[in-house]
C-alpha positions as CSV (number, residue, x, y, z in Angstrom):
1,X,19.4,21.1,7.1
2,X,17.5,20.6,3.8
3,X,18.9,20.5,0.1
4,X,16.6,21.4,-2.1
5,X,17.6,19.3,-5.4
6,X,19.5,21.3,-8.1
7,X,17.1,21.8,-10.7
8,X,17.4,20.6,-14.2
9,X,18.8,22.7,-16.8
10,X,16.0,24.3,-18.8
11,X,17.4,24.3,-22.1
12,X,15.8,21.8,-23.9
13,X,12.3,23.7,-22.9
14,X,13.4,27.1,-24.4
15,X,12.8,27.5,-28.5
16,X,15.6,28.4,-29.3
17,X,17.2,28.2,-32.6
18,X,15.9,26.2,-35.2
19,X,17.3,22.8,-35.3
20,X,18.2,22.2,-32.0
21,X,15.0,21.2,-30.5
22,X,14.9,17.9,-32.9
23,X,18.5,16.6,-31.2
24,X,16.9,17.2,-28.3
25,X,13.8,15.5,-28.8
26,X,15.4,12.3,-30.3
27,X,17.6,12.6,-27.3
28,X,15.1,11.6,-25.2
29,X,13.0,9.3,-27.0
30,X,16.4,7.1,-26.9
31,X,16.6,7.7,-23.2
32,X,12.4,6.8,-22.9
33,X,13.1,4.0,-25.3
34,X,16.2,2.2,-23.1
35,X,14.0,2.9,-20.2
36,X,11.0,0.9,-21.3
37,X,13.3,-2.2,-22.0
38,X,14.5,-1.9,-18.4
39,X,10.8,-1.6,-17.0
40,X,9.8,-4.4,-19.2
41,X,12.8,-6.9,-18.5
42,X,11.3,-6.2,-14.7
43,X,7.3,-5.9,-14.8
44,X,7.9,-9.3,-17.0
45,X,8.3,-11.6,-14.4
46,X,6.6,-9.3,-11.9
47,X,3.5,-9.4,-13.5
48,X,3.3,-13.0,-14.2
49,X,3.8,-14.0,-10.6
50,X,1.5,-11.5,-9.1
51,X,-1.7,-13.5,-11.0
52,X,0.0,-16.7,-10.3
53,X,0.1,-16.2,-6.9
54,X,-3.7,-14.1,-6.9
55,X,-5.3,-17.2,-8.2
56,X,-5.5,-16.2,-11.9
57,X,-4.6,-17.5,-15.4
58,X,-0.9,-16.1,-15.6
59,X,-2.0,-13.9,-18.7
60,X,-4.3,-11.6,-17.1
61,X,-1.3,-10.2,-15.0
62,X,0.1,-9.2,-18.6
63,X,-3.1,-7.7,-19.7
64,X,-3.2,-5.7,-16.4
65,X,0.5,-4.7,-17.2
66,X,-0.3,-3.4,-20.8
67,X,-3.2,-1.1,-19.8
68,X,-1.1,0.3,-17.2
69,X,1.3,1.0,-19.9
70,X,-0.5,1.5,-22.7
71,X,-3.5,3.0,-21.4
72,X,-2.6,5.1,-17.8
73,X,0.7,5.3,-19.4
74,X,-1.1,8.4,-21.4
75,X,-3.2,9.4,-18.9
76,X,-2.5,13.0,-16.9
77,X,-1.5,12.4,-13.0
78,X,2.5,11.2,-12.8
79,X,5.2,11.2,-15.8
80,X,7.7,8.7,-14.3
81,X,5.7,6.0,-12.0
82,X,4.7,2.8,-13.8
83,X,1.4,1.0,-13.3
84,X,0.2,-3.2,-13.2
85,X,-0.6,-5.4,-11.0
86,X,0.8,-5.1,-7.6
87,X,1.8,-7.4,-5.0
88,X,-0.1,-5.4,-2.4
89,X,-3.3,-6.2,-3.8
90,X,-1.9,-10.0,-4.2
91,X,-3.9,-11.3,-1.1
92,X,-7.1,-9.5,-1.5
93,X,-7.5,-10.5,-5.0
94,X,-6.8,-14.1,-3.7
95,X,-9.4,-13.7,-1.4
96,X,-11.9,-12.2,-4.0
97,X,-11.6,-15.0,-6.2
98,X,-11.7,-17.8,-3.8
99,X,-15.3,-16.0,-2.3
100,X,-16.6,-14.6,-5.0
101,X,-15.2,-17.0,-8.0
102,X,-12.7,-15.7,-10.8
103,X,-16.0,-14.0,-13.0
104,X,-16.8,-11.6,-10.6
105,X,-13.2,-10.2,-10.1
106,X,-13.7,-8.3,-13.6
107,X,-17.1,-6.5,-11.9
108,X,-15.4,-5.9,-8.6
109,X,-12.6,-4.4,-10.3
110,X,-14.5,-2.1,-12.8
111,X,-16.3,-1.0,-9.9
112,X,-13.6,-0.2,-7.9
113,X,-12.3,2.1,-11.0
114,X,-15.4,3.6,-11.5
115,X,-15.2,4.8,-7.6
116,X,-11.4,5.7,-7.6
117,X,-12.9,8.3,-10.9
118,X,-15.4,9.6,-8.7
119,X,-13.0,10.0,-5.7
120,X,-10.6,11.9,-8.5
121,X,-13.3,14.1,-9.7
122,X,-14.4,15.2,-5.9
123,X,-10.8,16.4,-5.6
124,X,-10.2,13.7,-2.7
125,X,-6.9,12.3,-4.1
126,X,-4.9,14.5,-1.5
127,X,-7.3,13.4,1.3
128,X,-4.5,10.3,1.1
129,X,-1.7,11.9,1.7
130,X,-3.6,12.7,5.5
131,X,-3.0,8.7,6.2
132,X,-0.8,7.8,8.8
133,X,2.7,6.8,8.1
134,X,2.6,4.2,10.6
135,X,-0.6,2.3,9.1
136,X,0.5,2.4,5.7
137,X,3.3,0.6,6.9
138,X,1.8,-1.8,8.9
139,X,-0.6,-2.4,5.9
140,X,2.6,-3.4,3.8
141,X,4.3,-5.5,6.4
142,X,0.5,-7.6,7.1
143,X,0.6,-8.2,3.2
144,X,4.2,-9.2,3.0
145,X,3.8,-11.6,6.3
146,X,0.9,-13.5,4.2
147,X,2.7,-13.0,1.1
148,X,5.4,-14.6,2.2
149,X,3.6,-17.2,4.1
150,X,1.2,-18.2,0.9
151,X,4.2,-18.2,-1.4
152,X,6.6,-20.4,0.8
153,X,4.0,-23.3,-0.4
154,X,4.4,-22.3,-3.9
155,X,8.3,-22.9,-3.6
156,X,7.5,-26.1,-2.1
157,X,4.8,-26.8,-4.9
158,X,2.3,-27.1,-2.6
159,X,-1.5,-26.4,-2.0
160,X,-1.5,-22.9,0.3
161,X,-4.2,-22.8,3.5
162,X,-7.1,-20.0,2.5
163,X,-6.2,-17.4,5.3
164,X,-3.4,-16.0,6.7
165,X,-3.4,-17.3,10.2
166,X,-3.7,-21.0,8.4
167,X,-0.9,-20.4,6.3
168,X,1.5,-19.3,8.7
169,X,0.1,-22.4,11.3
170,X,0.7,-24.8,8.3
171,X,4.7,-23.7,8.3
172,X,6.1,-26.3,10.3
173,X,3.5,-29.0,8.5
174,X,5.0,-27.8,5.5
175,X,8.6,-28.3,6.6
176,X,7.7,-32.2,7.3
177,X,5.7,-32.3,4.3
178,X,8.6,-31.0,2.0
179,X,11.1,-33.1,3.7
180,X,9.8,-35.8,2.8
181,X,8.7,-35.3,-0.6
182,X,11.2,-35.6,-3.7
183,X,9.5,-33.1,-5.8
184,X,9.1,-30.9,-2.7
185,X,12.6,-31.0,-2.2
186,X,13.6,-29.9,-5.7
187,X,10.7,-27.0,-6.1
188,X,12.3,-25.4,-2.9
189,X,15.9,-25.9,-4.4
190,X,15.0,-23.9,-7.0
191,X,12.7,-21.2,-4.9
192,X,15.7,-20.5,-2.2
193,X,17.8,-20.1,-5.3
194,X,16.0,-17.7,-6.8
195,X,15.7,-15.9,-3.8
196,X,19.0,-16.0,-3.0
197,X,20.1,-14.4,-6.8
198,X,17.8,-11.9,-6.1
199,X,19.8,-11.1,-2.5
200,X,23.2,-11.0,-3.9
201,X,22.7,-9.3,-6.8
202,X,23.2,-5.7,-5.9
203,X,26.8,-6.6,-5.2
204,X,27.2,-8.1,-8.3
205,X,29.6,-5.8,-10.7
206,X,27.5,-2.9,-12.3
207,X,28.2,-4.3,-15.4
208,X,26.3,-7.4,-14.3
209,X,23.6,-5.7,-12.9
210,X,22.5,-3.6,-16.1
211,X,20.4,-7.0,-16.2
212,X,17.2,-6.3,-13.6
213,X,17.5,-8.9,-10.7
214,X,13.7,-10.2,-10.9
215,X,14.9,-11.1,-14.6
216,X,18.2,-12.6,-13.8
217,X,16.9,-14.7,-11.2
218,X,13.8,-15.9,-13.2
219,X,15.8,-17.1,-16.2
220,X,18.6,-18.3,-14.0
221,X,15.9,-21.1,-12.1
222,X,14.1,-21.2,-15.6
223,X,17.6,-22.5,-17.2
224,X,18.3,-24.8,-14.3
225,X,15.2,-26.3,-14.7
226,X,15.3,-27.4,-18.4
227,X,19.5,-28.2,-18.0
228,X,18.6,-31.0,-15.2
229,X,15.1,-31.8,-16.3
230,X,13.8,-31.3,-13.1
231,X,10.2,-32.2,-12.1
232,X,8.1,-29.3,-10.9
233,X,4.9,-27.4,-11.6
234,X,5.3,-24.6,-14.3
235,X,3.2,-21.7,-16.0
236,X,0.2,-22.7,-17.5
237,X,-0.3,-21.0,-20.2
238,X,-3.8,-20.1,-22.0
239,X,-3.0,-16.8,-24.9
240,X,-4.9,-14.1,-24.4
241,X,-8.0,-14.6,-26.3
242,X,-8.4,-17.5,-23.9
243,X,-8.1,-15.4,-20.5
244,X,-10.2,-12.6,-21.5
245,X,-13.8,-12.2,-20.4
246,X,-16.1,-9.7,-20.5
247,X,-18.3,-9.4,-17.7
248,X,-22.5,-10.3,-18.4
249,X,-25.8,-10.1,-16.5
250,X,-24.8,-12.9,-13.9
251,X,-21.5,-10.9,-13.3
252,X,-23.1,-7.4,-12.5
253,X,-25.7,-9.5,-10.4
254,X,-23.1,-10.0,-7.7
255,X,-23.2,-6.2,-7.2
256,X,-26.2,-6.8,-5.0
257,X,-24.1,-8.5,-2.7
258,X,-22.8,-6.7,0.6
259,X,-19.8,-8.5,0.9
260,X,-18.8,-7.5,-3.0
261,X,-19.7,-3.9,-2.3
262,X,-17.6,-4.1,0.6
263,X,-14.3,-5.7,-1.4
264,X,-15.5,-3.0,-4.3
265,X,-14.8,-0.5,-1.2
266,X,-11.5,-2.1,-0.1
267,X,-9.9,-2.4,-3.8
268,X,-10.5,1.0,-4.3
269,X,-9.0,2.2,-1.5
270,X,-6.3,0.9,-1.1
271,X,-4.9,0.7,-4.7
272,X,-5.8,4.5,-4.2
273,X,-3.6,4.5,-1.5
274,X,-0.6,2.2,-2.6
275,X,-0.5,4.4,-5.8
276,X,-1.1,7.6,-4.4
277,X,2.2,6.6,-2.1
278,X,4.2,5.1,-4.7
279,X,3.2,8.6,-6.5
280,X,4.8,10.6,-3.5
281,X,8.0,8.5,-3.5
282,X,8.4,8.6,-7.2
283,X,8.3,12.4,-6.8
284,X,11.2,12.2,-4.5
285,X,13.3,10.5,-6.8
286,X,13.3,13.3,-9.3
287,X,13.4,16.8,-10.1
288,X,10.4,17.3,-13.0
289,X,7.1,17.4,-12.9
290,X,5.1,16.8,-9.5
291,X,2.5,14.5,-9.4
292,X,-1.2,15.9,-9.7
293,X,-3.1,13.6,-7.0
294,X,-6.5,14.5,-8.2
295,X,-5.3,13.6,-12.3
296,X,-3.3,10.5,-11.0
297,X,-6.2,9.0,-9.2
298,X,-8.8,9.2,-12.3
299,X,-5.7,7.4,-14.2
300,X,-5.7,4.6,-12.2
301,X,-9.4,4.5,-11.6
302,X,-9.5,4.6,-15.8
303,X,-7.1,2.1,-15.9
304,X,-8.8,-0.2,-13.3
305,X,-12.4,0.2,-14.7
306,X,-10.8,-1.7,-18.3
307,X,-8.8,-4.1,-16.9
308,X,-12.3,-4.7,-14.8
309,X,-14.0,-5.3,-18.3
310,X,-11.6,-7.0,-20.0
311,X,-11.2,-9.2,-16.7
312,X,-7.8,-8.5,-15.6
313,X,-6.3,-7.9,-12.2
314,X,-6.8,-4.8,-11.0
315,X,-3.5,-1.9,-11.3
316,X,-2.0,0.1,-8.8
317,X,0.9,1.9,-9.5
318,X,4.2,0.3,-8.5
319,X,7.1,1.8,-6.8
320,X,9.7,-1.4,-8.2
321,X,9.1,-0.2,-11.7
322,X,8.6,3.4,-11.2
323,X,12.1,3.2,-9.4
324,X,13.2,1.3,-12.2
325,X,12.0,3.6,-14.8
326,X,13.4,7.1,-13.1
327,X,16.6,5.3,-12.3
328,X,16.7,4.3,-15.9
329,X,16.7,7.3,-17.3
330,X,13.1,8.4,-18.5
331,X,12.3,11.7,-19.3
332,X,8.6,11.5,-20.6
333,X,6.0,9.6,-20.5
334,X,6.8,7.5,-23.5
335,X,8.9,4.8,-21.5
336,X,5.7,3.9,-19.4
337,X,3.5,3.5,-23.1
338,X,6.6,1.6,-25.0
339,X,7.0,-1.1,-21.8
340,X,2.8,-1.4,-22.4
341,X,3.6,-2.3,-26.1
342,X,6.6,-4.4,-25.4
343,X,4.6,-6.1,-23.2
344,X,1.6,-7.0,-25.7
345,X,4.3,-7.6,-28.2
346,X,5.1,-10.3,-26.0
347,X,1.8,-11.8,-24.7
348,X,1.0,-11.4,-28.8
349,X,3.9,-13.2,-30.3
350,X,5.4,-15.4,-27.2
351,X,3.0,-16.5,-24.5
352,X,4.5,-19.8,-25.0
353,X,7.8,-19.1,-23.4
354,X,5.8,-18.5,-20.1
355,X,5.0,-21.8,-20.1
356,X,8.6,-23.4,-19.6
357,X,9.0,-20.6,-15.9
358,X,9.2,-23.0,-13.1
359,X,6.1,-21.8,-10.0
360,X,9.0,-21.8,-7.2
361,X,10.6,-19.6,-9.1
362,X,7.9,-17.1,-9.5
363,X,7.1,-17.8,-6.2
364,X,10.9,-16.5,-5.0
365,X,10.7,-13.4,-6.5
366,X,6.9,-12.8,-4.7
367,X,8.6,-13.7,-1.3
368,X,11.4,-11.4,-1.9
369,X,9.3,-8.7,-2.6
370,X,7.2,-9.3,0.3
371,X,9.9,-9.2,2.8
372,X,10.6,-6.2,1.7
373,X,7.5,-4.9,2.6
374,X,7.9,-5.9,6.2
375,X,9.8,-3.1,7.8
376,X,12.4,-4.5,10.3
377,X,14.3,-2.1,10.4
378,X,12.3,1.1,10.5
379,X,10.3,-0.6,12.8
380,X,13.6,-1.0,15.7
381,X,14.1,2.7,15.2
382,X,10.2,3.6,15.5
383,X,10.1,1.3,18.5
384,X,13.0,3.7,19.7
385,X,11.9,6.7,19.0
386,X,7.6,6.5,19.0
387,X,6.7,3.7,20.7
388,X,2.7,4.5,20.8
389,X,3.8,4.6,16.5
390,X,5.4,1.3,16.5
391,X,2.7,-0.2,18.4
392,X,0.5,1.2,15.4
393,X,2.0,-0.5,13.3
394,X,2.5,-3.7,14.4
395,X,-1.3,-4.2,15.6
396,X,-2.0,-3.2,12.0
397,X,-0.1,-6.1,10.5
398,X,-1.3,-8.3,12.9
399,X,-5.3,-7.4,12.2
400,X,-4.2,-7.8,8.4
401,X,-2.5,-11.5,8.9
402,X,-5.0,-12.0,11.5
403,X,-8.5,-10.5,9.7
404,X,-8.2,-9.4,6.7
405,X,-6.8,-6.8,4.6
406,X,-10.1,-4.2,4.8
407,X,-10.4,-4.8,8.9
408,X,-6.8,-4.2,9.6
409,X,-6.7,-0.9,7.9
410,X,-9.7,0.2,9.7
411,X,-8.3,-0.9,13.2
412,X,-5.0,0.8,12.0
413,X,-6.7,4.1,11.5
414,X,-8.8,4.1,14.6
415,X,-6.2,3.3,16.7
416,X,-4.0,6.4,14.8
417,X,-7.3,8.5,15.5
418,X,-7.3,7.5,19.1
419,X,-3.4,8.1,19.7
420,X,-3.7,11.6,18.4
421,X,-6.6,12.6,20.4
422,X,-4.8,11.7,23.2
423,X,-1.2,13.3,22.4
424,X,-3.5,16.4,21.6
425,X,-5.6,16.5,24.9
426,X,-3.1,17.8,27.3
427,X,-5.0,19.2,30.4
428,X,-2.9,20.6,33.3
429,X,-5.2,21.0,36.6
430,X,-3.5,23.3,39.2
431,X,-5.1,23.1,43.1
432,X,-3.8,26.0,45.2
433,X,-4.8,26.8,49.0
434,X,-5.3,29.9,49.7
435,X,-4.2,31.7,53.4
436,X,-7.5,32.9,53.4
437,X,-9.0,29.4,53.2
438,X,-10.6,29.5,49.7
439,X,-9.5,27.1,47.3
440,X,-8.3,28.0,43.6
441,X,-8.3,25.4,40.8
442,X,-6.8,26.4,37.4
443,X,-7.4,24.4,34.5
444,X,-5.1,25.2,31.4
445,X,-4.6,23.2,28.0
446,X,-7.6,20.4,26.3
447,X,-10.0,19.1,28.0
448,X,-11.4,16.5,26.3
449,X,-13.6,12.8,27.3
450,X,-10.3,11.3,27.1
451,X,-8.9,13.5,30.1
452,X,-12.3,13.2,32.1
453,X,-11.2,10.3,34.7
454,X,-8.2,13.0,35.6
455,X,-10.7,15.6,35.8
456,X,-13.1,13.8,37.8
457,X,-10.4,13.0,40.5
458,X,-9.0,16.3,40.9
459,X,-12.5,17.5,41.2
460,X,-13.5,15.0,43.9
461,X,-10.8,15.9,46.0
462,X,-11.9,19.4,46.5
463,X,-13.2,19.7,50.1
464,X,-16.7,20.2,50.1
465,X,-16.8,23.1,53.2
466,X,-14.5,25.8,51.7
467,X,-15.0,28.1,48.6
468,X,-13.9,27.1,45.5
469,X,-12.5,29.6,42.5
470,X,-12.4,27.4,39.5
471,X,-11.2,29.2,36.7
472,X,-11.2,28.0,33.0
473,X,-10.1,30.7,31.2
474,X,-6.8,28.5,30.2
475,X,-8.7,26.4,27.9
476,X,-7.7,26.0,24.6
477,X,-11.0,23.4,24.1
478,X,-13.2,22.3,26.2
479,X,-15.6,19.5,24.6
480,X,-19.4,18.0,25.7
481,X,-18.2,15.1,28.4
482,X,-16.3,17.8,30.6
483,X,-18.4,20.8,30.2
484,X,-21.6,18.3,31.7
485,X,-18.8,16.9,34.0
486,X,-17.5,20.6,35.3
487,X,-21.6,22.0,34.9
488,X,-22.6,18.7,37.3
489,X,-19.7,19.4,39.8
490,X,-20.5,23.0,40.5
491,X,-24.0,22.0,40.8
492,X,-23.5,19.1,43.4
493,X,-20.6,22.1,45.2
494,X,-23.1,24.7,45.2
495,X,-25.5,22.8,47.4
496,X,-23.0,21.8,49.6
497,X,-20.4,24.8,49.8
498,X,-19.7,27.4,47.4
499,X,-18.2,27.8,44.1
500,X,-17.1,30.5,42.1
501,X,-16.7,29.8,38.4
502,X,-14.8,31.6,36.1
503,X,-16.2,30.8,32.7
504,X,-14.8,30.0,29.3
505,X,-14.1,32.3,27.3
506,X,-16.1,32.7,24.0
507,X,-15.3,30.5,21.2
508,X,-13.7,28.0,23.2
């Protein structure tokens, strides 16, 4: 049976008498305000290690992070979810920059905003919501298999292959290779450590785990670094008037090419998607406002389309800090703007301190999150339950590691397509002998090109010499392949024997 949440008490929304609608409102700028600390102490380190590991100067993850706060923060759509750079787009930004070079990623991702605008206007944010459950997760799982692949060189401070088969070949190379290396060794050290805080800390002590894990494992690898003056690769760091640049004539050239029209295409899909999703799961987590799809999806396209000019990564919304930011406390949408200006506050006033984060460690946190975008679990019980759903899913993330990103959606979706047609096209073909020698052959349910072999049969094995009643008039749909099929049958009959036909009714 379902609960329907209790709903929130409406009080602080009626006027009622003067004076009490200011307690009220300060109430909740104290609960927005302790929120947006919580979201930054987590998009922090989040942000950083997403443009670490896309390829980028570490700054532009924190530029992305402060026009998602700042900027889609104030925008219409959700209240609660958060928006930045997202692991999910991790490996086709990596992809983009190592084809296309680091100055086109600002054009490709201002045109991707531009078209997640249009989309919003045309009303076609709910369109997403049609995707199948199965794809979207096999999506995830393909990003967090090369996520995890690319990054496990990163804890190892080494030099990742450029696709996902190559990295996940190179793994027992890498092994040997880290082995035997001293720095290796000690990078890895601190990656598996960070990893492993990041594990154990939900059954730390509540107390303990006020402080986000991401943040707590970061600084824990950070301060073990400096304490034994290890050797490993850290942050480089730039400022931001150094990272950001505007896109010219040589940039907006590169729109000419197909294969930049077709990442455009992929970028704005699926960040459409990823925040879209995130929206819907956000909106489970709480009992105020719904999302608006259509709003939501010109917000992020907004937010991409500057982050695309100022050269940034491009945002999705992001279900880690979202979570964070309901689970926090927020009311409004102040605690998404304030974690924007805490944020720039700190890219502003202490970009150094970035620069003393070992790589392993932002390289743990990435393959934390990206095992937990593999679905192991879900997937046992889907395997259970829908196999022909599981097997969706799997092939899916197996096209993404395999293909790319773009490719393994599309297979993912036709092979969704194609499963429904055929749970849908359920034909039942009944063959009765009569005592008076004719033959009757009922056919009840869909009969669709994917039920035609079936057809074919049943129809082939009707003797040739006796009279035939076929009668249709149990069809729910009938399509093009077996009305020619059942049209060319009683043609070929008719010359032969005889055949009465009982035609479909109209509208079928």
């Amino acid at each position: 049976m379902l609960h329907r949440p209790a709903l929130r008490p409406t009080a602080d929304r009626s006027p009622g008498p003067p004076g009490r609608s200011a307690p009220a409102g300060l109430s909740a700028l104290r609960t927005d305000l302790a929120a947006s600390l919580v979201v930054f102490l987590v998009a922090l380190p989040l942000c950083v290690g997403v443009a670490v590991a896309s390829g980028v100067p570490a700054e532009l993850g924190l530029v992305t992070g402060i026009v998602g706060g700042l900027l889609t923060g104030l925008l219409p759509g959700s209240s609660l979810q958060v928006s930045g750079p997202a692991a999910g787009l991790t490996v086709l930004v990596f992809a983009a920059v190592q084809e296309h070079g680091l100055a086109a990623l600002g054009v490709i991702t201002a045109a991707a905003g531009l078209l997640q605008i249009a989309m919003g206007a045309l009303r076609l944010g709910r369109l997403f919501r049609a995707i199948s459950v199965s794809v979207v997760q096999g999506m995830l799982a393909g990003i967090g298999l090369v996520l995890i692949a690319g990054q496990l060189y990163a804890m190892a401070d080494a030099k990742a292959p450029k696709d996902g088969l190559g990295k996940l070949a190179g793994l027992p190379r890498l092994l040997v290779d880290t082995a035997a290396s001293p720095q290796g060794l000690t990078a890895a050290a601190i990656g598996t450590g960070t990893v492993a805080v990041l594990v154990l800390w939900p059954r730390l002590p509540a107390r303990v785990r006020l402080v986000p894990a991401p943040l707590a494992a970061v600084a824990a690898a950070t301060a073990a670094t400096a304490l034994f003056g290890l050797s490993v690769a850290k942050v480089e760091v730039a400022g931001l008037a150094g990272v950001i640049d505007l896109p010219g004539g040589s940039e907006l050239a590169a729109l000419g090419s197909l294969g930049v029209l077709g990442t455009i295409v992929a970028f704005a899909l699926i960040a459409s998607a990823e925040s879209l999703f995130s929206a819907a799961a956000v909106d489970r987590l709480h009992d105020g406002p719904r999302t608006h799809y259509d709003k939501e999806l010109v917000a992020q396209g907004v937010g991409n389309t500057v982050c695309g000019v100022l050269g940034a990564l491009p945002m999705t919304a992001v279900i880690v800090r979202s979570a964070a930011n309901v689970q926090a406390g927020a009311r409004t949408k102040a605690s998404r703007v304030l974690h924007g200006l805490w944020l720039l506050l700190f890219a502003a006033f202490l970009p150094a301190a970035l620069s003393v984060i070992p790589l392993a460690a932002l390289a743990g946190v990435l393959v934390h999150a990206g095992a937990k975008l593999v679905p192991v679990k879900a997937l046992v019980v889907l395997w259970r339950t829908h196999r022909g759903e599981a097997l969706i899913l799997a092939v899916t993330a197996v096209a993404v590691v395999a293909t790319n990103l773009f490719e393994g959606v599309l297979l993912g979706l036709l092979l969704s397509v194609l499963k429904s047609a055929w749970d849908t096209s359920h034909l039942h073909v009944g063959v009765d002998e009569r005592s008076d020698g004719t033959v009757a052959v009922t056919l009840a349910g869909n009969a669709t090109f994917l039920r035609l072999p079936r057809l074919l049969d049943a129809l082939e094995r009707l003797p040739t010499d006796r009279i035939v009643h076929l009668d249709l008039t149990g069809l729910r749909h009938l399509d093009h392949a077996c009305r020619s099929a059942l049209e060319s049958w009683e043609e070929r009959h008719n010359r032969l024997g005889e055949a009465a036909v009982v035609r479909v009714p109209a509208g079928v």
